[in-house]
PyMOL Python script that loads the backbone (N, CA, C, O; Angstrom):
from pymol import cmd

cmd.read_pdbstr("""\
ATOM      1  N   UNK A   1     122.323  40.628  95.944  1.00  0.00           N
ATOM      2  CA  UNK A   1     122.809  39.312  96.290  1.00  0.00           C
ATOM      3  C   UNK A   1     122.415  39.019  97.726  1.00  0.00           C
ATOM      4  O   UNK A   1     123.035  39.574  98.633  1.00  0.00           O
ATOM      5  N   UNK A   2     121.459  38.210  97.978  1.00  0.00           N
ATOM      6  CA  UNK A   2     121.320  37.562  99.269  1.00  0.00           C
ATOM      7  C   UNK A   2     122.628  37.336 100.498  1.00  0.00           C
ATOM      8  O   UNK A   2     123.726  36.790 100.401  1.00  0.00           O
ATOM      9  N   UNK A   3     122.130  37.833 101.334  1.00  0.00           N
ATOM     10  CA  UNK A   3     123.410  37.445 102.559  1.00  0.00           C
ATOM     11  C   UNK A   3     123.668  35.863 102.374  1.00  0.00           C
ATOM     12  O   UNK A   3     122.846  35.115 101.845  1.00  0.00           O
ATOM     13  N   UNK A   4     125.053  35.412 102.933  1.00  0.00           N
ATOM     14  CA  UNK A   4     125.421  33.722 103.453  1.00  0.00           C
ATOM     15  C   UNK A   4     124.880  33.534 104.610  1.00  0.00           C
ATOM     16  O   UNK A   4     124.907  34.415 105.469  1.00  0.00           O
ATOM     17  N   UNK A   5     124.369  32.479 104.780  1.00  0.00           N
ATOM     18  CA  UNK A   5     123.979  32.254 105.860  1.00  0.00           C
ATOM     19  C   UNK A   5     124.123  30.579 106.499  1.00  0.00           C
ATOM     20  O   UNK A   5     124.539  29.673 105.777  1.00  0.00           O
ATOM     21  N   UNK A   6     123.799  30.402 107.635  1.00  0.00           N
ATOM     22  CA  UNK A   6     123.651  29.321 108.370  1.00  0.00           C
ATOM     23  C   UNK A   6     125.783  28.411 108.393  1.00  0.00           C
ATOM     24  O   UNK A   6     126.027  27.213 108.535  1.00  0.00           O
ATOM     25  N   UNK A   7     126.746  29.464 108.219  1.00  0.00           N
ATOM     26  CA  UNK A   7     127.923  28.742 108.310  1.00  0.00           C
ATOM     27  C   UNK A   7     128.227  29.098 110.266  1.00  0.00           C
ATOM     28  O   UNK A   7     127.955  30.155 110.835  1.00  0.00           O
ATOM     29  N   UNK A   8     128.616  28.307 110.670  1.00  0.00           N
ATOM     30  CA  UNK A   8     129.640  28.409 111.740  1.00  0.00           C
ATOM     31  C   UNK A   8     131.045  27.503 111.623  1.00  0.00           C
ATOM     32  O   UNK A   8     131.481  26.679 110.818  1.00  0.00           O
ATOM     33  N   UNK A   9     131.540  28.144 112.943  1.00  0.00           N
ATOM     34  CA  UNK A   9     133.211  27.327 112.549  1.00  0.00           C
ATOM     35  C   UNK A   9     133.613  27.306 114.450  1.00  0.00           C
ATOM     36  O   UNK A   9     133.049  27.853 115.397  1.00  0.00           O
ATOM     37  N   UNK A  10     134.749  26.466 114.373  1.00  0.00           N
ATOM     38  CA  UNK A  10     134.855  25.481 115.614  1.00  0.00           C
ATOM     39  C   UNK A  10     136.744  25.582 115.693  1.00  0.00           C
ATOM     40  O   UNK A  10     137.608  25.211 114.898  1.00  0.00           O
ATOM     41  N   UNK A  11     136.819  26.284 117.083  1.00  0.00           N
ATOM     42  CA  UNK A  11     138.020  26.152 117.283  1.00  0.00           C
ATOM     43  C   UNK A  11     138.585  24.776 117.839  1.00  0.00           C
ATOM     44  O   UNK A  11     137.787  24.047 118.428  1.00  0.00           O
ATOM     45  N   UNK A  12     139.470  24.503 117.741  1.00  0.00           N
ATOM     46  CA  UNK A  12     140.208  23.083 118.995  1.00  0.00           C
ATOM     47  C   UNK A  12     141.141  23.408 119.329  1.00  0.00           C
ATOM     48  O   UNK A  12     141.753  24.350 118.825  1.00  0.00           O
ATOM     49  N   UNK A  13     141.642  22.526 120.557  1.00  0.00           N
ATOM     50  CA  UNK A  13     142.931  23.118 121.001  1.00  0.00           C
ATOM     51  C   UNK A  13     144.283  22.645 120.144  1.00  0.00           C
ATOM     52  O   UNK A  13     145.442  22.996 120.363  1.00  0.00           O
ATOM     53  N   UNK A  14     143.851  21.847 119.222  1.00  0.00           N
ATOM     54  CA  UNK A  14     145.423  21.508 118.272  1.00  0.00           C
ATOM     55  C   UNK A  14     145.602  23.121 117.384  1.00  0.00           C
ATOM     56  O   UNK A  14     146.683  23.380 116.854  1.00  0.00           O
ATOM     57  N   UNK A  15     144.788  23.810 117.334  1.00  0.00           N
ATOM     58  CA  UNK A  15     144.988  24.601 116.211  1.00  0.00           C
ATOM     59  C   UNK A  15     144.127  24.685 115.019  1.00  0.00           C
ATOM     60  O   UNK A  15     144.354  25.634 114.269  1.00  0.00           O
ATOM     61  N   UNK A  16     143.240  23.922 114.722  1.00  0.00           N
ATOM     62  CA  UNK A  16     142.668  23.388 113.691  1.00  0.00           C
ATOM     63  C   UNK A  16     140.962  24.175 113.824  1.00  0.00           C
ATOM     64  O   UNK A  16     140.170  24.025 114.754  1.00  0.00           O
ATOM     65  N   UNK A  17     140.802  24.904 112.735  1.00  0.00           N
ATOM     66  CA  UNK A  17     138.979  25.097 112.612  1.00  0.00           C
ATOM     67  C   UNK A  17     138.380  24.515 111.723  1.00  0.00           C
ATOM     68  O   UNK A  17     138.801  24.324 110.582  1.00  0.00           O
ATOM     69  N   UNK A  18     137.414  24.204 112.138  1.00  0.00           N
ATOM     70  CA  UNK A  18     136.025  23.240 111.435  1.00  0.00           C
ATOM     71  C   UNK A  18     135.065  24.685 111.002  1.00  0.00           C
ATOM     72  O   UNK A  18     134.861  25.649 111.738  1.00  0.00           O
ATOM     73  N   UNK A  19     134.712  24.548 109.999  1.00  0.00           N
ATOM     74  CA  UNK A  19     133.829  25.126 109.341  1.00  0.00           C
ATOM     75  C   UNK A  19     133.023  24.808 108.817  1.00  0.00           C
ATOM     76  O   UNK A  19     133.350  24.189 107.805  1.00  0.00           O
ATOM     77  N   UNK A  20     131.617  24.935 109.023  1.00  0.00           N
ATOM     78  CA  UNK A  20     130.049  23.944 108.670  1.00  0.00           C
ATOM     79  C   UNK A  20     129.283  25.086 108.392  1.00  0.00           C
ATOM     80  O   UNK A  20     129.238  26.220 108.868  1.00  0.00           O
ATOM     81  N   UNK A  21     128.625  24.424 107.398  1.00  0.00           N
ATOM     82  CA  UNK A  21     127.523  25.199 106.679  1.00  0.00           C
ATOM     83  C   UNK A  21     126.238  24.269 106.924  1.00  0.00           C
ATOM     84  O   UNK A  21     126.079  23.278 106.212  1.00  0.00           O
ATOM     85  N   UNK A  22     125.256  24.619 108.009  1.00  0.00           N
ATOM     86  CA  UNK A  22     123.764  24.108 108.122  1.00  0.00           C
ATOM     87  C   UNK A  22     124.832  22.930 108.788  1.00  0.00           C
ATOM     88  O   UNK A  22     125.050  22.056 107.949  1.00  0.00           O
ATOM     89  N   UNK A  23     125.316  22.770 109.662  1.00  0.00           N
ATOM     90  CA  UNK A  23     126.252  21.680 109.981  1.00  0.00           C
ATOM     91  C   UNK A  23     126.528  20.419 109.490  1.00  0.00           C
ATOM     92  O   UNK A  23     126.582  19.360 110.115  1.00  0.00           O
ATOM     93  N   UNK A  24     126.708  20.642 108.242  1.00  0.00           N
ATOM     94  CA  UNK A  24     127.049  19.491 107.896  1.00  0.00           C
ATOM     95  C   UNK A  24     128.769  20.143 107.725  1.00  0.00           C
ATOM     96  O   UNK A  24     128.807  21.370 107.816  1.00  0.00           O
ATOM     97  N   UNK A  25     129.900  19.575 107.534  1.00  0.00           N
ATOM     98  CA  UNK A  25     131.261  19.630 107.612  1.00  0.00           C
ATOM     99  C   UNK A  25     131.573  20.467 105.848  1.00  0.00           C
ATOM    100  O   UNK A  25     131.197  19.965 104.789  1.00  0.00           O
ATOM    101  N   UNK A  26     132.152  21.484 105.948  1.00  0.00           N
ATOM    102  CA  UNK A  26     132.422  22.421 104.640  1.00  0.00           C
ATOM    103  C   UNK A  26     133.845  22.640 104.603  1.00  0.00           C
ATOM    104  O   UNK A  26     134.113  23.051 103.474  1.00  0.00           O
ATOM    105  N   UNK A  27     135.005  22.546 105.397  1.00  0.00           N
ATOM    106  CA  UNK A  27     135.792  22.966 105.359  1.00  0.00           C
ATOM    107  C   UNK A  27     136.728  22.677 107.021  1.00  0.00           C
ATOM    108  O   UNK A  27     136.320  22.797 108.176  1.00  0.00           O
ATOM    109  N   UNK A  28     138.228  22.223 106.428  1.00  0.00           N
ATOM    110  CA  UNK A  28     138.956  22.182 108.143  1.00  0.00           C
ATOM    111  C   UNK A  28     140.126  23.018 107.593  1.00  0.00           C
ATOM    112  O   UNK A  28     140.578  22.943 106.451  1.00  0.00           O
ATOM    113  N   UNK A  29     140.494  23.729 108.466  1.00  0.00           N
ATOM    114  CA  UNK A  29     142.040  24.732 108.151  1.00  0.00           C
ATOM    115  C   UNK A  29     142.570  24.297 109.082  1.00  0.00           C
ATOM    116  O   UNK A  29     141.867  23.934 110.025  1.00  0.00           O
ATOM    117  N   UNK A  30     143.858  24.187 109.145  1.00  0.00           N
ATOM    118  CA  UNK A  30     145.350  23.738 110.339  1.00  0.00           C
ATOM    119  C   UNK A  30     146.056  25.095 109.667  1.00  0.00           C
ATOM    120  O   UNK A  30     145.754  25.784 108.693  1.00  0.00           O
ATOM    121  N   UNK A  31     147.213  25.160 110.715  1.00  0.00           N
ATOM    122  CA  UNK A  31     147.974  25.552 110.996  1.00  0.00           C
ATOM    123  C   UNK A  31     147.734  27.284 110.325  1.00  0.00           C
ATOM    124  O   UNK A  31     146.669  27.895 110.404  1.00  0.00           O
ATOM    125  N   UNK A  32     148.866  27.758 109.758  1.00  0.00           N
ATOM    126  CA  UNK A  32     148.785  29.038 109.127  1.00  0.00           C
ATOM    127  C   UNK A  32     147.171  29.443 108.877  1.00  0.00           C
ATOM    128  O   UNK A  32     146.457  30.039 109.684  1.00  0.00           O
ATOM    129  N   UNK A  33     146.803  28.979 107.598  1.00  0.00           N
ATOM    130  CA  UNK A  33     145.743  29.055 107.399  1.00  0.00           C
ATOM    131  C   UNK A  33     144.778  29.309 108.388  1.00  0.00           C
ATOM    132  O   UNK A  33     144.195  30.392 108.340  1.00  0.00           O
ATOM    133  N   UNK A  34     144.541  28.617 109.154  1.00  0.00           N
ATOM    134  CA  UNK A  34     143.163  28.633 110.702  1.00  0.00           C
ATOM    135  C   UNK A  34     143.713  29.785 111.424  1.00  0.00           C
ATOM    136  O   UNK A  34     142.991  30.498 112.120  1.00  0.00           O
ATOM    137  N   UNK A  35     145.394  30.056 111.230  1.00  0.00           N
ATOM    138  CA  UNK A  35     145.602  31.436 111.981  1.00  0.00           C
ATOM    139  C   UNK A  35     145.043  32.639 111.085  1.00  0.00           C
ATOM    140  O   UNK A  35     144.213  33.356 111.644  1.00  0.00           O
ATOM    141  N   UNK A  36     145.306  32.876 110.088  1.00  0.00           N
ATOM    142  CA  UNK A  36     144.891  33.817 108.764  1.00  0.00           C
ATOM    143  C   UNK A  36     142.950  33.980 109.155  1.00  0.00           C
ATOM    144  O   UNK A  36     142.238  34.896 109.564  1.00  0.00           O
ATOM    145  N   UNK A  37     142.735  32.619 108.772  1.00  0.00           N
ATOM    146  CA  UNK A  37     140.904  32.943 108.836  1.00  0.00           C
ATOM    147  C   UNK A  37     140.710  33.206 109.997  1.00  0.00           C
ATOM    148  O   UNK A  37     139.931  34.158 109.946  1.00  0.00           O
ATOM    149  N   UNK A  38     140.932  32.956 111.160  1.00  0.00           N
ATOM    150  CA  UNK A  38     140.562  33.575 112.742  1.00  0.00           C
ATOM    151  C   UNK A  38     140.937  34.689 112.342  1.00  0.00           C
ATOM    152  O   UNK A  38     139.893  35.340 112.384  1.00  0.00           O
ATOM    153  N   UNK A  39     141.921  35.521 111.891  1.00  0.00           N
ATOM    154  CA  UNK A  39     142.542  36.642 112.197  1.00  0.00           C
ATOM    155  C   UNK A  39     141.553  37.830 111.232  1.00  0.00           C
ATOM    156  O   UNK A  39     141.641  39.043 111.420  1.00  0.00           O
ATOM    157  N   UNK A  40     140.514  37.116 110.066  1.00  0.00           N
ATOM    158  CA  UNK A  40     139.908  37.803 108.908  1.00  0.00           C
ATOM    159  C   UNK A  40     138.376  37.622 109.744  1.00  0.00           C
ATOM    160  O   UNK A  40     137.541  38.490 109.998  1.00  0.00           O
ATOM    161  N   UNK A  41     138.368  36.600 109.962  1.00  0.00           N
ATOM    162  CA  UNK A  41     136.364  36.702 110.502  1.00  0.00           C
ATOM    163  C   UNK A  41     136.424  37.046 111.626  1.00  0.00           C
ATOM    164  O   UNK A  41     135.441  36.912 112.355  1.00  0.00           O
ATOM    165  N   UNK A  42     137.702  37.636 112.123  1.00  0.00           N
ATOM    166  CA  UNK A  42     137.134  38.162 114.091  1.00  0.00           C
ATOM    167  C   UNK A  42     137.308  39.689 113.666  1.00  0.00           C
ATOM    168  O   UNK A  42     136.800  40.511 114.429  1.00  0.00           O
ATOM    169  N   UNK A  43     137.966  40.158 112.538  1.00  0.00           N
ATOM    170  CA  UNK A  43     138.022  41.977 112.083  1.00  0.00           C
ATOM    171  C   UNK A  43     136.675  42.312 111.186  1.00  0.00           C
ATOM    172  O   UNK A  43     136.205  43.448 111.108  1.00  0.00           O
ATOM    173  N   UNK A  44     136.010  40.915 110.381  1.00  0.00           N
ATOM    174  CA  UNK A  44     135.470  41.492 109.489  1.00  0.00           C
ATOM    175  C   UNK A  44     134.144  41.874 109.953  1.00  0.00           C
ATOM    176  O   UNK A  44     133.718  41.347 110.981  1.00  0.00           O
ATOM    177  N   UNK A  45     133.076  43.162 109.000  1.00  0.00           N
ATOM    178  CA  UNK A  45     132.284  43.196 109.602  1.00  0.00           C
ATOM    179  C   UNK A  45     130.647  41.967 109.290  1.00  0.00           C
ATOM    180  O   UNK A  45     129.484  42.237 109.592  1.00  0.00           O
ATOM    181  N   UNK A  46     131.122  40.780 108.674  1.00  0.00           N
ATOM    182  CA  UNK A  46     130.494  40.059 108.260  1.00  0.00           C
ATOM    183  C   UNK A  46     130.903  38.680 107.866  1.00  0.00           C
ATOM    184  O   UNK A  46     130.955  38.244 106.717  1.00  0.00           O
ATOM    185  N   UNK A  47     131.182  38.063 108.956  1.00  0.00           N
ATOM    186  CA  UNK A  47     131.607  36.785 109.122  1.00  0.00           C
ATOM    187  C   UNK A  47     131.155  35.405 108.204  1.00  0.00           C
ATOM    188  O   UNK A  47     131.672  34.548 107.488  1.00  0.00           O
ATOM    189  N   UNK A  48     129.981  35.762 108.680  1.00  0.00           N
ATOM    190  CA  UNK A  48     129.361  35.251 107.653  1.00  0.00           C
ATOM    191  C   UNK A  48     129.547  34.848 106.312  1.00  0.00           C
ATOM    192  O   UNK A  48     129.275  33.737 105.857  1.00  0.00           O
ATOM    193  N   UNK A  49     130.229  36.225 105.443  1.00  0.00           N
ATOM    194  CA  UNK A  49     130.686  36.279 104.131  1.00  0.00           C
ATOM    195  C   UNK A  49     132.111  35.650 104.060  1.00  0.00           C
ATOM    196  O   UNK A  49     132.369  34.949 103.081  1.00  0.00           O
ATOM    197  N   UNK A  50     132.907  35.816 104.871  1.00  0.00           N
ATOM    198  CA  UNK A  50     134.019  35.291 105.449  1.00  0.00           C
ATOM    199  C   UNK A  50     134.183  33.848 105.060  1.00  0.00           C
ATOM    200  O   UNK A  50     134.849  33.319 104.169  1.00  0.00           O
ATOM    201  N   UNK A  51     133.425  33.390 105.937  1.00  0.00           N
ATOM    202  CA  UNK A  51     133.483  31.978 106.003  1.00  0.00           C
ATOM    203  C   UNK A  51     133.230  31.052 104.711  1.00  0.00           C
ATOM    204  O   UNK A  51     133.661  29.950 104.370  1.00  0.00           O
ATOM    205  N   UNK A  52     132.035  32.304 103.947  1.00  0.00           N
ATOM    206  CA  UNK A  52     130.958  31.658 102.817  1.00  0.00           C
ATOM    207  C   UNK A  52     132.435  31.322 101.937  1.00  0.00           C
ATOM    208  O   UNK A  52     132.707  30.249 101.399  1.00  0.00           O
ATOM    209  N   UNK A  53     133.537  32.929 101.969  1.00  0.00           N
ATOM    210  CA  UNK A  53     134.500  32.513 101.138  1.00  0.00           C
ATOM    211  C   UNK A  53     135.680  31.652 100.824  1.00  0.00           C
ATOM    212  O   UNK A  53     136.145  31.133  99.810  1.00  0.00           O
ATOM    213  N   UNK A  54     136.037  31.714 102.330  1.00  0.00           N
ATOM    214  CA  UNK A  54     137.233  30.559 103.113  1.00  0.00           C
ATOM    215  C   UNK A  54     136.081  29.146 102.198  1.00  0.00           C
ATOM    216  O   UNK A  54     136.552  28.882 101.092  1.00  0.00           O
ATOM    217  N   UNK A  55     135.411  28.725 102.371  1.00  0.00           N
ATOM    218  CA  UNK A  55     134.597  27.587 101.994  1.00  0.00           C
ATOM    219  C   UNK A  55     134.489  27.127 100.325  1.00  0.00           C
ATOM    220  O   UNK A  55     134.336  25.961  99.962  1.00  0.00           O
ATOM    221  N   UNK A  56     134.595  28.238  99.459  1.00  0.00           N
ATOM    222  CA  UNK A  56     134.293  28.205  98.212  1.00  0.00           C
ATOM    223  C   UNK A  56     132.633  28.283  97.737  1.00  0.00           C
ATOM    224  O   UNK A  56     132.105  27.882  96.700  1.00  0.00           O
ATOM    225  N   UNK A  57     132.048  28.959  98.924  1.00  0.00           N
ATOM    226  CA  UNK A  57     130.542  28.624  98.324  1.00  0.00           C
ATOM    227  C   UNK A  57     129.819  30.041  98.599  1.00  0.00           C
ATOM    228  O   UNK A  57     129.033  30.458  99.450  1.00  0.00           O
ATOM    229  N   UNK A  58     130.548  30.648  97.318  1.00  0.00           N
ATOM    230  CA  UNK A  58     129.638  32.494  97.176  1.00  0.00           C
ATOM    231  C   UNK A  58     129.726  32.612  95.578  1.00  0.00           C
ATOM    232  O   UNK A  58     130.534  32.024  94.859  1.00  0.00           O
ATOM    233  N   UNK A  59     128.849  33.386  95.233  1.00  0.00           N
ATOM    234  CA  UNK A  59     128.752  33.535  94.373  1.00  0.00           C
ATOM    235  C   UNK A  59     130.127  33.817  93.348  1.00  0.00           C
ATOM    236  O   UNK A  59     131.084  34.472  93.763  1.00  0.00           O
ATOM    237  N   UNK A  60     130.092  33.315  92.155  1.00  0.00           N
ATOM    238  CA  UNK A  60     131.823  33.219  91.780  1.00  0.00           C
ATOM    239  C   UNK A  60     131.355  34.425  89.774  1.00  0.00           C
ATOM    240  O   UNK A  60     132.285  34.373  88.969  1.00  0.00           O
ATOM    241  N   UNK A  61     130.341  35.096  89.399  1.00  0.00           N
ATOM    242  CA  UNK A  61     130.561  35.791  88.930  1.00  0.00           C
ATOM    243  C   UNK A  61     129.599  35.853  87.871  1.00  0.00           C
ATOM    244  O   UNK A  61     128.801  36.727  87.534  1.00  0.00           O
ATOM    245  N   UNK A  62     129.889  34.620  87.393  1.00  0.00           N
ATOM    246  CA  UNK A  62     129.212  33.801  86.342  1.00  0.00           C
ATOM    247  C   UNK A  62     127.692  33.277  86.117  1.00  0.00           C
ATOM    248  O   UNK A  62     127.275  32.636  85.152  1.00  0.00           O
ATOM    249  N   UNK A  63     126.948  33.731  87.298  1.00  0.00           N
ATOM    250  CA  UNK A  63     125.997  32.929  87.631  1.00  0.00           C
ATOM    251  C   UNK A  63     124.799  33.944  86.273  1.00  0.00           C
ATOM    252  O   UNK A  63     123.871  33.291  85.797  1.00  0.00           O
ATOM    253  N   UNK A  64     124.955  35.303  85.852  1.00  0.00           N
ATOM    254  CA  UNK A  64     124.405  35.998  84.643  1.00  0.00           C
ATOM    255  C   UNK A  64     124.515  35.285  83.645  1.00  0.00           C
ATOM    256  O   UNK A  64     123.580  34.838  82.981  1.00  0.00           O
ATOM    257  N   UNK A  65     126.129  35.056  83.384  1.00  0.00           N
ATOM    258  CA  UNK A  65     126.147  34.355  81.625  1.00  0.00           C
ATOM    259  C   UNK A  65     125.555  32.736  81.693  1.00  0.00           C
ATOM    260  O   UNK A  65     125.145  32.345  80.599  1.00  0.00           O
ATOM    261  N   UNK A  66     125.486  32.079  82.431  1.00  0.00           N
ATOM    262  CA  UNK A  66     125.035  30.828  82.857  1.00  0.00           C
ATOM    263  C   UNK A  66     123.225  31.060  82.622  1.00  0.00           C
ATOM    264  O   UNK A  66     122.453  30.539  81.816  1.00  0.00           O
ATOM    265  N   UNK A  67     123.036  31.943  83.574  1.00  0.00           N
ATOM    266  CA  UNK A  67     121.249  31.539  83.071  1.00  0.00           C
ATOM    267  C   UNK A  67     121.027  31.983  81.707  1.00  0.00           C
ATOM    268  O   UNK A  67     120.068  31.376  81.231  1.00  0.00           O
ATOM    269  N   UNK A  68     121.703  33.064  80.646  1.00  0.00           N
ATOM    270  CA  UNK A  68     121.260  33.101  79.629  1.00  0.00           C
ATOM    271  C   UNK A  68     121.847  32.661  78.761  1.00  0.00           C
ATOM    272  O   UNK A  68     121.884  33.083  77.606  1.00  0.00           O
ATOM    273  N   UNK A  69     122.654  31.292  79.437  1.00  0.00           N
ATOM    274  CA  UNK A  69     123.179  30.022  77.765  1.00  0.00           C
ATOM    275  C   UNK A  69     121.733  29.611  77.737  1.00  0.00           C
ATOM    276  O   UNK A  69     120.908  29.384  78.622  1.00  0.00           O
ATOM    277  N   UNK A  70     121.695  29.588  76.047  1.00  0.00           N
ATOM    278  CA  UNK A  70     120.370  28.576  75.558  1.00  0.00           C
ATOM    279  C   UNK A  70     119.895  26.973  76.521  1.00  0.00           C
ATOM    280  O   UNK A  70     118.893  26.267  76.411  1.00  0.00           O
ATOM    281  N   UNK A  71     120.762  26.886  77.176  1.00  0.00           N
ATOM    282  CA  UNK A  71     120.665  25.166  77.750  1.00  0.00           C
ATOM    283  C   UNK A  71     120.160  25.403  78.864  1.00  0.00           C
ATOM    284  O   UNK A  71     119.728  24.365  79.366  1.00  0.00           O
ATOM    285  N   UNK A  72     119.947  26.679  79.756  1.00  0.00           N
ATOM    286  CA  UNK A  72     119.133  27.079  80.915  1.00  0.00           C
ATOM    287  C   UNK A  72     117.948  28.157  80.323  1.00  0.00           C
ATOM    288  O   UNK A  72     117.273  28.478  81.301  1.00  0.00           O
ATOM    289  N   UNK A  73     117.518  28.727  79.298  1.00  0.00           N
ATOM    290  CA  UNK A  73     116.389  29.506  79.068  1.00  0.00           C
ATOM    291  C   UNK A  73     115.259  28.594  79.571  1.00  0.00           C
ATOM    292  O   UNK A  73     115.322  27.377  79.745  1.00  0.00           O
ATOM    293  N   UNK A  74     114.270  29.369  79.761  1.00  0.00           N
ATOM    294  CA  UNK A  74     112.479  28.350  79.515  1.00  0.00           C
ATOM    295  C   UNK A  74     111.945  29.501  79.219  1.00  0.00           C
ATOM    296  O   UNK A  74     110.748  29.573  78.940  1.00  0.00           O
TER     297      UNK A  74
END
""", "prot")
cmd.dss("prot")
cmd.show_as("cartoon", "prot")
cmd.util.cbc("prot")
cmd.orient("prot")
């Protein structure tokens, strides 16, 4: 599985992180939450993956039985 790539994320002083993928806007966390994900992508050793997941955009399992339904073969 290919690494995630191109996400960053943006603290402010209300509390609140911005999270962008290729910067376009992917995701904002407040309160608890923005404390939880700071507290997971500053321990983990791959932030990156972190973020890909906080976001909803990693691979989710399915992507095998999907290419071999008849409606994606060639």
């Amino acid at each position: 599985m290919p690494s995630p790539h191109g996400f960053r994320y943006e603290t402010h002083s209300s509390g609140t992180v911005h999270i962008t993928h290729h910067d376009r806007p992917a995701t904002t966390l407040n309160g608890p939450r923005a404390e939880q994900f700071l507290a997971e992508v500053e321990s983990a050793p791959d932030p990156q993956l972190v973020m890909a997941r906080w976001t909803g955009n990693y691979k989710r399992g399915n992507e095998r039985t999907a290419r071999n339904h008849p409606r994606n073969r060639r």
